[in-house]
C-alpha positions as CSV (number, residue, x, y, z in Angstrom):
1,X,10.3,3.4,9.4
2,X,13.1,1.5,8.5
3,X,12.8,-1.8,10.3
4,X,16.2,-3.3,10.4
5,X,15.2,-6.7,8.9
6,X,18.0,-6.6,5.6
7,X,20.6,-9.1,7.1
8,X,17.6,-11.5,7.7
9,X,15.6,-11.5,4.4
10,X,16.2,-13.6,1.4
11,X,16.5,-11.5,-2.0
12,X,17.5,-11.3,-5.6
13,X,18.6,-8.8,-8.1
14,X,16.1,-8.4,-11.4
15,X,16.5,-5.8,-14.2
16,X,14.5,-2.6,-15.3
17,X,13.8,-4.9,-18.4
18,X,12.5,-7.8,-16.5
19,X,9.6,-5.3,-15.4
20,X,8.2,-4.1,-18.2
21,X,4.7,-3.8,-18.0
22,X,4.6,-4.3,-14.7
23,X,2.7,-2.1,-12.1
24,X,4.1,-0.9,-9.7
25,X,3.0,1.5,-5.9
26,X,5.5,3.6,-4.6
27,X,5.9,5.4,-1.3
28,X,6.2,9.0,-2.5
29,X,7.7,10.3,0.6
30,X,10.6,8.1,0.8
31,X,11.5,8.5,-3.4
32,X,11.6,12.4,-2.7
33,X,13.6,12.5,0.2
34,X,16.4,10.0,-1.6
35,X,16.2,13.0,-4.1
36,X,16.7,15.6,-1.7
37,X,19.2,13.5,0.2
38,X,21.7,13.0,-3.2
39,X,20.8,15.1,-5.8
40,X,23.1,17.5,-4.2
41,X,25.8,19.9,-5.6
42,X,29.8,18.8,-4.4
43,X,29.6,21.0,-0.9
44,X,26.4,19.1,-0.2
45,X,23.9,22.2,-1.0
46,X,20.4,21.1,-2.5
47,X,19.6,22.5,-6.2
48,X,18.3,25.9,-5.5
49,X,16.1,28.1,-8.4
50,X,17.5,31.6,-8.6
51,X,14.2,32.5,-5.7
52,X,16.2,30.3,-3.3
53,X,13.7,27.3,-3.9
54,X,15.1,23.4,-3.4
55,X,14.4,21.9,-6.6
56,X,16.9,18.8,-6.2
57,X,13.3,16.7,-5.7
58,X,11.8,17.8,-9.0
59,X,15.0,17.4,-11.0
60,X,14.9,13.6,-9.6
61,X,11.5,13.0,-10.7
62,X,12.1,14.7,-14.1
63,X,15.1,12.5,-15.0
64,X,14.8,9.0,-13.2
65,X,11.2,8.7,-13.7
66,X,10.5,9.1,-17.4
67,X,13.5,6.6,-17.4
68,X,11.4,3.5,-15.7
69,X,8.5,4.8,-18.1
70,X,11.2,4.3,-21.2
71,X,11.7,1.1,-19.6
72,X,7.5,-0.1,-19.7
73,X,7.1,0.2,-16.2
74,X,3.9,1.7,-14.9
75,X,4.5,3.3,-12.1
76,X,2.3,5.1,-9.7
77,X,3.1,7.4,-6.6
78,X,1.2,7.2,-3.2
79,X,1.8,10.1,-0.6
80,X,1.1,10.2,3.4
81,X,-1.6,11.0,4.7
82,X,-2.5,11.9,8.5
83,X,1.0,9.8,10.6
84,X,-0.5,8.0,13.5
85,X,-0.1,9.3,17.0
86,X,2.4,7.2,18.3
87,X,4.6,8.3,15.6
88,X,4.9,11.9,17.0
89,X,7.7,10.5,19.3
90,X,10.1,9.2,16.3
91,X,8.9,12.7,13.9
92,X,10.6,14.3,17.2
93,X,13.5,12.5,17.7
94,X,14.4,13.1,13.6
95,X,14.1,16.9,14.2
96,X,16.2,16.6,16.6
97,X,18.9,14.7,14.8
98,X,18.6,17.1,11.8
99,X,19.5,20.2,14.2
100,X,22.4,18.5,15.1
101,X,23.3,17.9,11.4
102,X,22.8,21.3,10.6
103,X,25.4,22.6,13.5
104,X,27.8,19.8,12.1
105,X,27.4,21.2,9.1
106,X,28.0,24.6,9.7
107,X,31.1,23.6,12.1
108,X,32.5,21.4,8.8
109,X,31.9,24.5,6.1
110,X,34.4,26.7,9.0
111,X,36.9,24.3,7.9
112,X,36.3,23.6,4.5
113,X,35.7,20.1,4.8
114,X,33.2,19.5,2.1
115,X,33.3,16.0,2.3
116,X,32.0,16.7,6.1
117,X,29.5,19.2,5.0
118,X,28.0,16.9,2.2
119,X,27.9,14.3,5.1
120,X,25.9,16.8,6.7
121,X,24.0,18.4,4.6
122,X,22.4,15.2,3.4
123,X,21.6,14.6,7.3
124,X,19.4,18.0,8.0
125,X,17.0,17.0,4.3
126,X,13.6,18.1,5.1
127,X,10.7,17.6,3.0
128,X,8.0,20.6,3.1
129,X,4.5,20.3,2.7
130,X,5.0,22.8,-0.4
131,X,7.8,20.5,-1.6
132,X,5.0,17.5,-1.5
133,X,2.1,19.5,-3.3
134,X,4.3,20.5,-6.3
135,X,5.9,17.0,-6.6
136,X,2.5,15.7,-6.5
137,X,1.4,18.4,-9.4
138,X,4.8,17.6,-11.2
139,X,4.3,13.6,-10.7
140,X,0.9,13.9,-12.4
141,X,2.0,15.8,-15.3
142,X,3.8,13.9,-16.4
143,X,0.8,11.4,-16.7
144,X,1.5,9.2,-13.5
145,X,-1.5,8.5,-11.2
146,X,-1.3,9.9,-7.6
147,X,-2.9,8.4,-4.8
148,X,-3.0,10.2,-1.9
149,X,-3.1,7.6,1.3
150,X,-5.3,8.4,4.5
151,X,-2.3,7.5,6.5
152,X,0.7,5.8,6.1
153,X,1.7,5.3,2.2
154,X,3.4,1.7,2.9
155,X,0.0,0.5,3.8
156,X,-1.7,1.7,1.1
157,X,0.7,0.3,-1.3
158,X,0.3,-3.1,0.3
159,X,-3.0,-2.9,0.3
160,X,-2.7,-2.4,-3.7
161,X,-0.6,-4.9,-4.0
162,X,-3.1,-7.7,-1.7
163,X,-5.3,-6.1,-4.4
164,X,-3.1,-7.1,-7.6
165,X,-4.0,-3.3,-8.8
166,X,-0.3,-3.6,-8.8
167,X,2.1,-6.1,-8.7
168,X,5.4,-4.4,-6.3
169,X,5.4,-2.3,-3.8
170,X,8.2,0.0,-4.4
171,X,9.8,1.2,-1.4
172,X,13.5,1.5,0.0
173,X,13.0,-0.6,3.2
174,X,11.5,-3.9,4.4
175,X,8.4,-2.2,6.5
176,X,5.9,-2.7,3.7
177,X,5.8,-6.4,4.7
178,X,4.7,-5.6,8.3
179,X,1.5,-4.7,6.3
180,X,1.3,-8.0,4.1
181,X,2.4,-6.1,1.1
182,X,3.2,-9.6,-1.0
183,X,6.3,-8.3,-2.4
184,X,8.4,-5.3,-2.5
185,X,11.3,-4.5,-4.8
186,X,13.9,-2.3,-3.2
187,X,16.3,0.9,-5.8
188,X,14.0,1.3,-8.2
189,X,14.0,5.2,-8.2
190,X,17.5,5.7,-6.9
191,X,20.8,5.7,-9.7
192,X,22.3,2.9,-11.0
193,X,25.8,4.1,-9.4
194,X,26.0,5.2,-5.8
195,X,29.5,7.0,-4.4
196,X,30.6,5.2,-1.0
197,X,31.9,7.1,1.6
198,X,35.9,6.0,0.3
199,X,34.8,7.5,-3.0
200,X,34.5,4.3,-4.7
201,X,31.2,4.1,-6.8
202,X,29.6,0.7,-6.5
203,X,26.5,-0.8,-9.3
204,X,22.8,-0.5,-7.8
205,X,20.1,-3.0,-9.1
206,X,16.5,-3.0,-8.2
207,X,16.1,-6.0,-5.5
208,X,12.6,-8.1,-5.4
209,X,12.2,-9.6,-2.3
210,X,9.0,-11.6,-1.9
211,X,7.0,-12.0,1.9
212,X,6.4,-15.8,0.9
213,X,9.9,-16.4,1.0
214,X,10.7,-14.6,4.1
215,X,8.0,-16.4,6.3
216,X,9.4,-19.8,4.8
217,X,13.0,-18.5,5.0
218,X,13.1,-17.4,8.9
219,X,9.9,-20.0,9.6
220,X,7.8,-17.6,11.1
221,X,4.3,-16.3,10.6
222,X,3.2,-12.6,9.5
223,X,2.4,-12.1,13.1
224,X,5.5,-13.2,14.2
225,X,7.3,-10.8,11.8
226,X,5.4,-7.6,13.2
227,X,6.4,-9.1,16.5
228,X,10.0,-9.3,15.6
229,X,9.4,-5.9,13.8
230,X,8.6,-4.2,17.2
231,X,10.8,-5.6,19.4
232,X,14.0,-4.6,16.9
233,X,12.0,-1.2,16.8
234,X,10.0,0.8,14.9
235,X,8.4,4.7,14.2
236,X,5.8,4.1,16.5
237,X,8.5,2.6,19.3
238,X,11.4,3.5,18.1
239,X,14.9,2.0,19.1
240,X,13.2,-1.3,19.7
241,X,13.7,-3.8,22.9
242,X,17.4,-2.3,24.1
243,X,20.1,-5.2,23.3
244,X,17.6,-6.8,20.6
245,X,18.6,-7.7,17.7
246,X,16.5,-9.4,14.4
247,X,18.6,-12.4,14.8
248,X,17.5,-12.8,18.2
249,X,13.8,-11.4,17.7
250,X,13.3,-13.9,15.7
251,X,14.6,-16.8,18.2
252,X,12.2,-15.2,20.9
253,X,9.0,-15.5,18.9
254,X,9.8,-18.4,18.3
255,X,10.7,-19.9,21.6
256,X,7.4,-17.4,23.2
257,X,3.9,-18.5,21.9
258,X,2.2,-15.9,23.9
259,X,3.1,-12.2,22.4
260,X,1.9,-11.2,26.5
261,X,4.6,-13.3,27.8
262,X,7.1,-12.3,25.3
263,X,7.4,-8.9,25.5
264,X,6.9,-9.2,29.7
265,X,9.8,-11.4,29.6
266,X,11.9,-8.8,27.6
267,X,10.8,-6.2,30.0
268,X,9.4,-3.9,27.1
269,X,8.9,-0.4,28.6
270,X,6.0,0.7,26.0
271,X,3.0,-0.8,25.2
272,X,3.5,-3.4,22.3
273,X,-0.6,-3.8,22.1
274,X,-0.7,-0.3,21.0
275,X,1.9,-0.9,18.2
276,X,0.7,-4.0,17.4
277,X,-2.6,-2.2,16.7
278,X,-1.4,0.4,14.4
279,X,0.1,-2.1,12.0
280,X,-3.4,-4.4,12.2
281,X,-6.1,-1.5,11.6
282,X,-4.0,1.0,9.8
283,X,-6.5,3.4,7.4
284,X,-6.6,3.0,3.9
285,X,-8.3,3.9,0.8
286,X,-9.9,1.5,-1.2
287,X,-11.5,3.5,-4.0
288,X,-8.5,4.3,-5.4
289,X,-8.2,5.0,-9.5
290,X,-5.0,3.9,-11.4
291,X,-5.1,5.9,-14.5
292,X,-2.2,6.9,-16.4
293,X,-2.0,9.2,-19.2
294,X,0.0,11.0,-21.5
295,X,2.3,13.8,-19.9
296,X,1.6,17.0,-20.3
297,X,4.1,18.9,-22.0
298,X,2.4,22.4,-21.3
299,X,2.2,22.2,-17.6
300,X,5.6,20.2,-17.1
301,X,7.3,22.8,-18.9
302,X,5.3,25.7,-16.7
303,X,6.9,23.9,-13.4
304,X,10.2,23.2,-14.6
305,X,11.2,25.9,-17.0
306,X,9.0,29.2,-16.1
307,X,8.7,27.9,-12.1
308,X,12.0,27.0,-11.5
309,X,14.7,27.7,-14.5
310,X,14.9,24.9,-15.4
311,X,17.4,24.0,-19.2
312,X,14.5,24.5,-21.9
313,X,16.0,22.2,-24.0
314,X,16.9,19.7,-22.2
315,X,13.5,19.4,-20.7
316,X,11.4,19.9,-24.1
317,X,14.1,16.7,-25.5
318,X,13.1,14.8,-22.3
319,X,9.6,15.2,-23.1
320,X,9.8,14.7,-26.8
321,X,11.6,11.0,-25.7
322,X,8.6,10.3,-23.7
323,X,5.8,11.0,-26.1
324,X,6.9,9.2,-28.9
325,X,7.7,6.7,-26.8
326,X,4.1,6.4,-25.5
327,X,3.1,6.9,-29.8
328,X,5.1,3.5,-30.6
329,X,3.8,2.1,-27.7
330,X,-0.2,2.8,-28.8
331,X,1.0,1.9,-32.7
332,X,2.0,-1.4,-31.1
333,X,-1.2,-1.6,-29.3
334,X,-2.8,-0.7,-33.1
335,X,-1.4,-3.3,-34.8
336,X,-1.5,-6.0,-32.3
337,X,-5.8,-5.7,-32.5
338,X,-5.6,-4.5,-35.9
């Protein structure tokens, strides 16, 4: 979704270290398309096998994710299910904007402006069913649970997370709260340096931001905020209440006590009961298992290096990391009941 809340909400920078331990739910969808979207070579072309197949997505989640398992954190993926009907609209519009990117694109590689055509490029990323199913195969071998959501991942994580079967809801944007996810923490999965558009790398640190402190911060309820989330816009109404910003979202729930008289007085063209709805009954699965195991050397290297070509070496080394990793980490276990 992408609710455009960040200028509003109250957060703070922790480390990798600071989470050890820690459980954590992320949306699947949105971690695989940031790997699709940067993992990119210079002219903005995804990692391709020799068979033509993307594998940008699989070499994210074989080199940043045993890195947060280095770290102690246990993480666990959860993937979208069935996308309510009111989303068909937004799923639309985006396959419209990629189209365009793609004749950008191909307009920018005429000219040789690769800075244009990674611009592009990273504008048309699609993620495939097939893409999804081998990530998901990939993800597990690697000894992280999988939970597939009935619906909409974010609201399976927050439901996790309401649970305490985890304690973050990893996730790129704010939308996660809209759900009473209690708190999120934002560039977990993406690189610690990200290249600006003026070349300049900047320093990315995971962000926690907790729902406590935005209701107290912008003194507004969780009602409120899904109130304020639909008129700024969501997937299920996207573009919002034309002229309607969060600054002034929040100043109209505030001022209107009746959500009817609100979004009357705002002259919503789409019906905000319907939205409303989607966010308050949203499907989700509650027996879920969070199990994680060792990874499977035998079936990651199958993917990887006979699937997709991937360097034997440097996979079998990142593997080797991990499992003695996990063997001082039981040892530990040993001696602290032993």
């Amino acid at each position: 979704m992408g609710i455009n809340l960040g200028d509003i909400i109250p957060k703070r920078e922790i480390s990798l270290e600071a989470l050890k331990n820690k459980k954590i739910a992320i949306d699947a969808s949105q971690t695989l398309y940031q790997f699709l979207s940067s993992i990119r070579q210079s002219d903005g072309a995804p990692l391709k096998d020799s068979n033509n197949n993307i594998t940008s997505h699989l070499m994210g989640i074989s080199t940043r994710l045993p890195n947060l398992i280095e770290k102690g954190l246990k993480i666990c993926f959860v993937f979208d299910g069935k996308p309510p009907v009111l989303k068909v609209h937004e799923q639309e519009q985006r396959e419209s904007r990629k189209k365009l990117a793609e004749k950008k694109f191909k307009e920018a590689e005429k000219e040789e402006d690769e800075e244009l055509m990674l611009k592009y490029a990273k504008q048309t990323t699609r993620l495939t069913r097939e893409m999804s199913s081998e990530a998901k195969e990939l993800i597990q071998a690697y000894g992280i649970p999988v939970i597939q959501s009935p619906s909409e991942a974010e609201a399976q994580c927050s439901f996790m997370c309401e649970q305490k079967d985890v304690d973050y809801v990893g996730s790129s944007d704010y939308d996660s709260f809209v759900y009473n996810a209690p708190r999120i923490i934002r560039n977990l999965t993406l690189s610690s340096r990200r290249r600006l558009p003026s070349g300049i790398y900047v320093n990315i640190h995971p962000e926690v931001i907790e729902l406590k402190e935005v209701l107290k911060s912008l003194d507004i309820t969780q009602d409120q905020l899904i109130a304020v989330s639909i008129l700024v816009g969501t997937d299920y109404n996207s573009g919002g209440v034309k002229g309607i910003g969060p600054k002034t979202a929040i100043k109209l729930v505030k001022q209107y006590k009746s959500f009817d008289k609100l979004f009357k007085e705002v002259k919503a063209d789409f019906d905000w009961k319907q939205v409303y709805a989607v966010f308050k009954s949203m499907p989700i699965m509650k027996n879920y298992q969070l199990k994680w195991n060792k990874p499977d050397r035998e079936k990651i290297m199958k993917i990887l290096v006979d699937k997709h070509e991937f360097n034997q070496e440097r996979v079998e080394n990142n593997i080797d990391k991990l499992l003695n990793y996990k063997k001082v980490q039981e040892q530990s276990s040993l001696n602290k009941w032993g």
